[in-house]
C-alpha positions as a Markdown table, in Angstrom:
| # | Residue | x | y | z |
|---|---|---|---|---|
| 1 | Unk | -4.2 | 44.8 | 78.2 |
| 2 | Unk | -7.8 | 45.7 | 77.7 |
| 3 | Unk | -9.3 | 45.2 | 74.2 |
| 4 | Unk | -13.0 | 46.2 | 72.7 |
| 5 | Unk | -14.1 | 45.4 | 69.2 |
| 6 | Unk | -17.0 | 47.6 | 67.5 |
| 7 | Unk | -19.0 | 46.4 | 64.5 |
| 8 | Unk | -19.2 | 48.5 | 61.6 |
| 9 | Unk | -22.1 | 49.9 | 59.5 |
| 10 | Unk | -23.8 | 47.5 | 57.6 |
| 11 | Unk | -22.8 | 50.4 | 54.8 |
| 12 | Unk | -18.8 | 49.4 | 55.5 |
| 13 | Unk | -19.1 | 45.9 | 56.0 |
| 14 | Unk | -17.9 | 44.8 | 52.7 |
| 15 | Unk | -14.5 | 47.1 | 53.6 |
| 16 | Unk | -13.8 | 46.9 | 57.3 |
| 17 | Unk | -13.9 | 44.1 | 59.4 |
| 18 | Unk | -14.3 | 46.2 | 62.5 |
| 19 | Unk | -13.2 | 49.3 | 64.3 |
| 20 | Unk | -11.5 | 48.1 | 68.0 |
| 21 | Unk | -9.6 | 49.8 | 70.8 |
| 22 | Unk | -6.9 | 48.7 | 72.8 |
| 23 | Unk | -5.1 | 50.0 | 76.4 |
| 24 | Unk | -1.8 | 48.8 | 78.0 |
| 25 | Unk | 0.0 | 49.5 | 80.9 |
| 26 | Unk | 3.7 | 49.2 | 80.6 |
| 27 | Unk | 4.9 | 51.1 | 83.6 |
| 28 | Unk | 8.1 | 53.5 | 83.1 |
| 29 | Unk | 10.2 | 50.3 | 82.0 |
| 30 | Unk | 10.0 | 49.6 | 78.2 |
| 31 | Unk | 8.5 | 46.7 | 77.1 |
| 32 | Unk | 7.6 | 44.9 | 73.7 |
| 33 | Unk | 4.8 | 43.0 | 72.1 |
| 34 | Unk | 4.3 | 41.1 | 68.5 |
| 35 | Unk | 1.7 | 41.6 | 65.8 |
| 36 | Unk | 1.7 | 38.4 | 64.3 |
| 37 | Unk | 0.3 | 38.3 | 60.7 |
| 38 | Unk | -3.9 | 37.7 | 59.7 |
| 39 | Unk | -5.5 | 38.5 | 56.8 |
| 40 | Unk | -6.3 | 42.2 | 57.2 |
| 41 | Unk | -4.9 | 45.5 | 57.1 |
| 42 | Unk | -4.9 | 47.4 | 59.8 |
| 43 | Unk | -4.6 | 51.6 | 59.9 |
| 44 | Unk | -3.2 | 52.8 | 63.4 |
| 45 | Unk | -3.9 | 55.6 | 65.7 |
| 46 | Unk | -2.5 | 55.3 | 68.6 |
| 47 | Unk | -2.1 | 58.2 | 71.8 |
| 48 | Unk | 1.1 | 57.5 | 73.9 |
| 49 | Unk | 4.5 | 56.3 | 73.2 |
| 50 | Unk | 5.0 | 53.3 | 70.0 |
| 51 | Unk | 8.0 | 52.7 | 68.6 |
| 52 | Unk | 9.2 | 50.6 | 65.7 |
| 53 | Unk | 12.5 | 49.1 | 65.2 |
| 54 | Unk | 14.9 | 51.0 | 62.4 |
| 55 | Unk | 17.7 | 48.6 | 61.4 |
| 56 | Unk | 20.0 | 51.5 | 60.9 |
| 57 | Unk | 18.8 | 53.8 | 64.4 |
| 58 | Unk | 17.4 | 51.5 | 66.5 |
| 59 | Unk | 14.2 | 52.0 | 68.3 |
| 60 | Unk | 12.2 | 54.7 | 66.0 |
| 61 | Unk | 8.9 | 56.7 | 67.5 |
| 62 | Unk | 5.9 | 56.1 | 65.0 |
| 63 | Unk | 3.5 | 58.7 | 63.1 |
| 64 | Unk | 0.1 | 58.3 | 64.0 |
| 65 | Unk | -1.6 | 57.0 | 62.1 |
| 66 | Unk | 0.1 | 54.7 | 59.8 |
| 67 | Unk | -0.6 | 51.3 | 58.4 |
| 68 | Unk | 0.0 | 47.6 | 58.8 |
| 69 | Unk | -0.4 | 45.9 | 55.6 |
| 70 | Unk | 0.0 | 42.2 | 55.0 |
| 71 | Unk | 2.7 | 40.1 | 57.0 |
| 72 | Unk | 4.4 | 37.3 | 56.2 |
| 73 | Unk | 5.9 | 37.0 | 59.6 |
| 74 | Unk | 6.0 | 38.4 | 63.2 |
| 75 | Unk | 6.6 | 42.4 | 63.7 |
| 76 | Unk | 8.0 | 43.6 | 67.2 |
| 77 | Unk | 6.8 | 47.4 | 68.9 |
| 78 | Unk | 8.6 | 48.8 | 72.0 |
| 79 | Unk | 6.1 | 51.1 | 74.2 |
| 80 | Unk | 6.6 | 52.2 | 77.9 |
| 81 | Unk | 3.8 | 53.9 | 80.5 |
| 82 | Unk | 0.4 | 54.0 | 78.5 |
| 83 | Unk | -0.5 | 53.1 | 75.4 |
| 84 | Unk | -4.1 | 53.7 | 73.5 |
| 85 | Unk | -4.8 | 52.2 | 69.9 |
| 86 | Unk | -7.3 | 52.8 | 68.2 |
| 87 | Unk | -7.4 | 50.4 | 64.9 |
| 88 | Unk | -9.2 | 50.1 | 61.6 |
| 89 | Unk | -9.3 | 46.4 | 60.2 |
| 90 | Unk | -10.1 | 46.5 | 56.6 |
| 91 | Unk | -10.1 | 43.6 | 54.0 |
| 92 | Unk | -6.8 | 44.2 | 52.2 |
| 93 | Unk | -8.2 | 43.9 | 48.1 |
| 94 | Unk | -10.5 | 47.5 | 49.8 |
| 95 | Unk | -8.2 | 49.4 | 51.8 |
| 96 | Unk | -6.0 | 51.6 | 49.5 |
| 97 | Unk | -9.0 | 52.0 | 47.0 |
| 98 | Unk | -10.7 | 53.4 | 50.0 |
| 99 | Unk | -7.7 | 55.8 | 50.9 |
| 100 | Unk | -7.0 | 56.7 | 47.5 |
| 101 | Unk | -3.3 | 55.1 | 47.7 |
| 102 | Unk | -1.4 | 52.5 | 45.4 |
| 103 | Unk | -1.8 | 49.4 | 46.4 |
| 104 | Unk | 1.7 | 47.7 | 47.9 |
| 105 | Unk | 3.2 | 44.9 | 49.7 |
| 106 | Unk | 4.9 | 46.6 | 52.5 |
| 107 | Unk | 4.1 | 45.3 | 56.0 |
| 108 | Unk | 4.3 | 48.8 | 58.1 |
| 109 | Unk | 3.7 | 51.7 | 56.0 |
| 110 | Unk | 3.8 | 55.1 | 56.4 |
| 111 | Unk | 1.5 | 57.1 | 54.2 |
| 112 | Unk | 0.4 | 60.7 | 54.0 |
| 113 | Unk | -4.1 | 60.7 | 53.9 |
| 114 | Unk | -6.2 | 63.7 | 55.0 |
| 115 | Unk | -7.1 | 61.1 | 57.4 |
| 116 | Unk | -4.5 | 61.8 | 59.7 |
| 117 | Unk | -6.5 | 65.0 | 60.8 |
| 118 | Unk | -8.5 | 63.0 | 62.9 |
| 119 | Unk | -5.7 | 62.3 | 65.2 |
| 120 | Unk | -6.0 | 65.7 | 67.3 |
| 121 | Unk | -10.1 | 64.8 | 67.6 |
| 122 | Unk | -9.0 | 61.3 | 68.9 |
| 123 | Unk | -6.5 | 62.5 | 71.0 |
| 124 | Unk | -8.8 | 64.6 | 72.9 |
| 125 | Unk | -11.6 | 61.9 | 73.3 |
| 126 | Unk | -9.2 | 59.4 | 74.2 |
| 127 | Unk | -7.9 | 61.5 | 76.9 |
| 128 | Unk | -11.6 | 62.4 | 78.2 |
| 129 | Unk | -12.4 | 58.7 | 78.2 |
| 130 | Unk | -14.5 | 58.9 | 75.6 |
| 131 | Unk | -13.4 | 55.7 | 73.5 |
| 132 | Unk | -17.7 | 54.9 | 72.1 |
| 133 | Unk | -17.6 | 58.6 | 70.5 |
| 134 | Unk | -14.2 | 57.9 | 69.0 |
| 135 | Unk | -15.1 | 55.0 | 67.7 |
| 136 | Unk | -17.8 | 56.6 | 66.3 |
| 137 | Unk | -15.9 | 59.7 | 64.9 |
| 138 | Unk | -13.9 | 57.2 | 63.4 |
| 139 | Unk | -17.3 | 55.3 | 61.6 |
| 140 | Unk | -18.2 | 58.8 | 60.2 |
| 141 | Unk | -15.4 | 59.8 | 58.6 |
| 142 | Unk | -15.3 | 56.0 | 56.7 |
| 143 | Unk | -19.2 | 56.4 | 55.8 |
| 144 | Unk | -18.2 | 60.0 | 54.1 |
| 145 | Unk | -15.6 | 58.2 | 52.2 |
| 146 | Unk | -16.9 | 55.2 | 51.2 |
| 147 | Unk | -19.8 | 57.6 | 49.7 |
| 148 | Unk | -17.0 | 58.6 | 47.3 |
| 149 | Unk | -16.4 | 54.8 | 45.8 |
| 150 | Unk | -18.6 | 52.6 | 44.3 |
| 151 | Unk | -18.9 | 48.8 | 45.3 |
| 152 | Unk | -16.4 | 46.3 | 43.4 |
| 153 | Unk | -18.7 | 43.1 | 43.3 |
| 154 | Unk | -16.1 | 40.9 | 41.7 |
| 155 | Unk | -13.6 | 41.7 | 45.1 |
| 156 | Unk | -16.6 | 41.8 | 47.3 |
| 157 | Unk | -17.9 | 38.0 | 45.8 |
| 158 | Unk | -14.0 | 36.9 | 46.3 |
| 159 | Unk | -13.7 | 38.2 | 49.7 |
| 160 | Unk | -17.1 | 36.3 | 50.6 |
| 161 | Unk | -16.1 | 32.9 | 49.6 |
| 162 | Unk | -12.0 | 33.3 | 50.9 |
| 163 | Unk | -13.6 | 34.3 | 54.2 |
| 164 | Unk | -16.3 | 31.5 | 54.2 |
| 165 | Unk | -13.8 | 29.1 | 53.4 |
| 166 | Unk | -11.3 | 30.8 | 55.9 |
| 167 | Unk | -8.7 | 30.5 | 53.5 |
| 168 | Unk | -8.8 | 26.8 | 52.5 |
| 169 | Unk | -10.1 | 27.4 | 49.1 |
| 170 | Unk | -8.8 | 26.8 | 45.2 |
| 171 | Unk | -8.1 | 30.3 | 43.5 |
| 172 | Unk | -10.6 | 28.5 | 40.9 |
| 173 | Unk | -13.3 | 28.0 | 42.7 |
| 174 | Unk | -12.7 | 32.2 | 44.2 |
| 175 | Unk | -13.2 | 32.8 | 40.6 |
| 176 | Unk | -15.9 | 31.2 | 40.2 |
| 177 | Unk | -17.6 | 32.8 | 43.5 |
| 178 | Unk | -16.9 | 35.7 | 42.2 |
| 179 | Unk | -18.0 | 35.0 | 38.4 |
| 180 | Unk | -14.7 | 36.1 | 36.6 |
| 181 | Unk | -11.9 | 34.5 | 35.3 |
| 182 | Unk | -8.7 | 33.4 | 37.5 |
| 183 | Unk | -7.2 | 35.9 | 35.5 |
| 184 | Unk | -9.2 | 38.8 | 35.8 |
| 185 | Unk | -9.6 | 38.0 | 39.3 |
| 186 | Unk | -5.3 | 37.5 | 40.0 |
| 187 | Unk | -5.1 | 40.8 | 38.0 |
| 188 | Unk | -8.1 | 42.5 | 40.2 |
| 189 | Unk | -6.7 | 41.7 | 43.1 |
| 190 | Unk | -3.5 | 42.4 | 42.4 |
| 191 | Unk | -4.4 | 46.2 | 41.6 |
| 192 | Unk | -6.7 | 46.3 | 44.7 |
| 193 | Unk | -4.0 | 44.9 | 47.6 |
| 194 | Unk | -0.7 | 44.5 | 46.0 |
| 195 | Unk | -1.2 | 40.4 | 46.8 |
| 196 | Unk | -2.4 | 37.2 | 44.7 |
| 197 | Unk | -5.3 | 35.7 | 46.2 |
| 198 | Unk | -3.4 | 32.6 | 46.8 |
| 199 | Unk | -1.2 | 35.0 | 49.6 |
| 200 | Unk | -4.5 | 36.4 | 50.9 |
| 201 | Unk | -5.9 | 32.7 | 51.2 |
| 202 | Unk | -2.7 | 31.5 | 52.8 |
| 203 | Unk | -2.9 | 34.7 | 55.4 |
| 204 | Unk | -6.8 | 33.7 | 56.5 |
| 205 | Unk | -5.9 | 30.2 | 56.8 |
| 206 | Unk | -3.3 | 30.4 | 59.3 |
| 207 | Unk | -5.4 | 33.0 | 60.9 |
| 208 | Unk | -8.1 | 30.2 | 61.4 |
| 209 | Unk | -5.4 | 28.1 | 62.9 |
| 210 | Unk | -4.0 | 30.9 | 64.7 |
| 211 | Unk | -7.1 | 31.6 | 66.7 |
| 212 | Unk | -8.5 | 28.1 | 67.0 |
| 213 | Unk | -4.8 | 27.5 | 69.0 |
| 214 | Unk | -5.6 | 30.8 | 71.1 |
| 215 | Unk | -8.9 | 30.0 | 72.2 |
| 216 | Unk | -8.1 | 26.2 | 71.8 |
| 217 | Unk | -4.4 | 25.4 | 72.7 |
| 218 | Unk | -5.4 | 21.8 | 73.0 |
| 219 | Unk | -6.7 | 21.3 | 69.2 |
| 220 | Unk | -5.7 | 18.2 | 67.8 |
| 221 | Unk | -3.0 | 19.6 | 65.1 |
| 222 | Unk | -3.8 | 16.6 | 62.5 |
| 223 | Unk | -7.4 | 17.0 | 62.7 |
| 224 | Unk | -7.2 | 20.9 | 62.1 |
| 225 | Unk | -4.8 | 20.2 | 59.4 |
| 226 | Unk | -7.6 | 18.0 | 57.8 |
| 227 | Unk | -10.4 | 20.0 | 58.6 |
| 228 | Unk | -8.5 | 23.0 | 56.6 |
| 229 | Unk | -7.0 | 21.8 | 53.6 |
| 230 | Unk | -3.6 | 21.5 | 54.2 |
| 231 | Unk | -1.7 | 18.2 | 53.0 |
| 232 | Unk | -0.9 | 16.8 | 57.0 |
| 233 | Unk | 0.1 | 18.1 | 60.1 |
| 234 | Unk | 3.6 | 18.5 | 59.1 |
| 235 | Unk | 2.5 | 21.1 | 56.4 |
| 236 | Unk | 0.6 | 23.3 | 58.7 |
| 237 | Unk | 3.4 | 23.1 | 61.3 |
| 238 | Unk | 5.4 | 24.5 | 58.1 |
| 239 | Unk | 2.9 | 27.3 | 56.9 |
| 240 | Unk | 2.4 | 28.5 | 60.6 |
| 241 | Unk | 6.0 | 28.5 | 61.6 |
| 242 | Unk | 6.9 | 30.7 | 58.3 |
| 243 | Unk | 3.9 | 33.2 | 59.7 |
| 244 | Unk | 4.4 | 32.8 | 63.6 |
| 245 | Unk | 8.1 | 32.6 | 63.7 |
| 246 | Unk | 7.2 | 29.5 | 65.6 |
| 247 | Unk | 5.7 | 26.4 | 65.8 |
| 248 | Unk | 2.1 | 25.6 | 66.6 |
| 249 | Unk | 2.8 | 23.7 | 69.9 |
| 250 | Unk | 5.4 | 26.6 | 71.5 |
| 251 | Unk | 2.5 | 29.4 | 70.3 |
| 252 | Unk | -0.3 | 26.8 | 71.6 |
| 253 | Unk | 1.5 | 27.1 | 75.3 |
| 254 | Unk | 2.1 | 31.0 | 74.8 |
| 255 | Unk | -1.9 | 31.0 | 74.1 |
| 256 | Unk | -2.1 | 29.4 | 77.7 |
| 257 | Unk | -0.4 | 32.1 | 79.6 |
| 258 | Unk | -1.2 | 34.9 | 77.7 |
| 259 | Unk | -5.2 | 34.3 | 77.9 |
| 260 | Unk | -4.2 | 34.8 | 81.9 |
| 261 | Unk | -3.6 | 38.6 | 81.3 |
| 262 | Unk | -5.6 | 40.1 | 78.0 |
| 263 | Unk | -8.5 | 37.5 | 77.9 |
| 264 | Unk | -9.8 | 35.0 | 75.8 |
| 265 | Unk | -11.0 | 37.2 | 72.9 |
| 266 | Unk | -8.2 | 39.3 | 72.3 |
| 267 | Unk | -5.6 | 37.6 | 69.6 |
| 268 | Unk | -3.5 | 40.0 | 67.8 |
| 269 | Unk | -1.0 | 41.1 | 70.4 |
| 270 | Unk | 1.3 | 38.4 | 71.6 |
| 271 | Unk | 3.2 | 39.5 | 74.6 |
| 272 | Unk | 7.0 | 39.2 | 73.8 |
């Protein structure tokens, strides 16, 4: 795999996280990787072959693009030969007030957005190579939109301290930050992402522990259980098994193998 991450606009940066690209080579054979859940939402172009798994039909090819919402637990995609992503990572409480949709809790979502008239652009540049003036297309079209909204300070305040805190932080004390009531602030964010802040909060914390196992598969599990708010070591193993599918120890030896083949910085495909 080969995975590049692009910063946005200081004028997005209270909305997207970043813009980032990703290639891999599966040969004719069909093979499968995981997006395990973090605290973003992602929206997906992708140029090749992607498919998703349909209880009732099986393997299912995917529109481009469509979006990954919040997860509460692992989601498996089958490709085969090459496969070219291009992804938006967004802060979920300014994602569907940015595309004009109703907020929701499903994990992959399909959605209809004049934004999928960017694909044939992107398809194009991908295909010459040209993944910087993609990435760029890509920051325009999010600069004319984000002309079109004004700034939520409450949300932006909230997001601030949850991602400060990385998670491990009261939903008083978010209020606070973010000078509103819990109230106002559960029912704010509960228009803006289709989530409480408390599942938001629980989403960037196992991120934190997530990554710190990925880039650190030796990390003391009691110490980062201390160091980020949770009860003991036996309630982290908990909280990252009902996210991972797994426990911490079996994901900190995956970490080790996988960082072999798609490097230390990239963390949110797990090969399968």
């Amino acid at each position: 795999m080969h995975h590049q991450e692009f910063e946005p606009p200081e004028e997005l940066q209270d909305i997207i996280k970043c813009f980032w690209y990703n290639r891999k080579e599966s040969g004719e054979l069909e093979s499968s990787f995981e997006v395990v859940p973090d605290g973003y939402a992602e929206i997906i172009f992708y140029f090749g072959n992607l498919y998703g798994i349909s209880y009732n039909d099986g393997l299912q090819p995917l529109p481009s693009p469509f979006m990954m919402g919040l997860l509460n637990q692992p989601v498996l995609f089958h490709t085969q030969n090459r496969l070219e992503i291009i992804g938006i990572r967004c802060f979920p409480w300014t994602v569907f007030d940015l595309l004009g949709l109703p907020s929701g809790k499903d994990g992959l979502r399909i959605f209809e957005h004049p934004i999928a008239r960017l694909q044939l652009t992107l398809n194009k540049l991908i295909h010459a190579n040209g993944i910087d003036d993609a990435i760029a297309h890509v920051k325009q079209y999010f600069l004319n939109e984000r002309s079109q909204i004004g700034p939520d300070n409450t949300l932006f305040k909230a997001g601030v301290a949850m991602r400060e805190a990385k998670g491990a932080i009261l939903v008083s004390e978010v209020a606070a930050a973010a000078h509103a009531t819990v109230r106002t602030l559960e029912r704010r964010f509960k228009q803006s992402s289709g989530h409480t802040v408390k599942d938001v909060s629980g989403l960037m914390r196992f991120e934190e522990v997530r990554n710190r196992l990925w880039h650190y598969p030796e990390s003391n599990l009691a110490s980062l259980a201390q160091e980020l708010g949770y009860a003991d070591q036996a309630h982290l193993s908990k909280e990252f098994k009902r996210y991972s599918g797994t426990t911490p120890g079996v994901f900190a030896r995956k970490a080790k193998k996988g960082k072999q083949t798609v490097g230390s910085d990239f963390v949110a495909f797990v090969q399968a």
